[in-house]
C-alpha positions, 0 to 999 in steps of 0.5 A, spaced: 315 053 087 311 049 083 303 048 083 300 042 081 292 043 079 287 038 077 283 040 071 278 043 075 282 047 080 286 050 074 279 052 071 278 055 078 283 059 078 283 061 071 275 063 072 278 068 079 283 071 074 279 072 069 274 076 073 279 080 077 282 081 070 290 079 073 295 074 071 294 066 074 300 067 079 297 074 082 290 071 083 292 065 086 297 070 091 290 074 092 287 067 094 292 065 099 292 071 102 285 072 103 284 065 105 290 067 111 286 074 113 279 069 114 283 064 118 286 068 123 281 074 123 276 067 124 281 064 129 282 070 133 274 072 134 273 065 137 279 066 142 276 073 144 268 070 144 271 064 149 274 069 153 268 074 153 264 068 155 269 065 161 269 072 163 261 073 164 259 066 165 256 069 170 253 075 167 249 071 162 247 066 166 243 070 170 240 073 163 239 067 161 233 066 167 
C-alpha cells in the first residue's frame, strides 16, 4: 500500500511518531486504529441513547413537566 501526504500531512504524522517515539508506519497504524475504536464506540453510544430515549419516551416526558 502506498500512502500519498500533503507536505503538511507528513509533518503531522512525523510530529505523532516523534512524540510516541515510533516509526511513521506504527504511528499512522495507531492513528487508524484509534480513529476506528472512536467511530464505532461513538456509533454505538448513539444506537444505545436512541433506543433509551425510545424506550422511556414516556418516562422522561412526564419528567420533563
Amino acid at each position: 500500500m502506498t500512502l500519498r501526504l500533503t507536505d503538511e500531512q507528513e509533518r503531522a504524522l512525523a510530529l505523532l511518531a516523534e512524540v510516541d517515539q515510533v516509526s511513521k508506519q506504527e504511528a499512522t497504524v495507531r492513528a487508524i486504529m484509534e480513529t476506528a475504536a472512536r467511530r464505532v464506540h461513538s456509533a454505538r453510544v448513539r444506537e444505545l441513547s436512541a433506543g433509551a430515549r425510545a424506550r422511556y419516551a414516556d418516562l422522561l416526558d412526564r419528567l420533563g413537566q
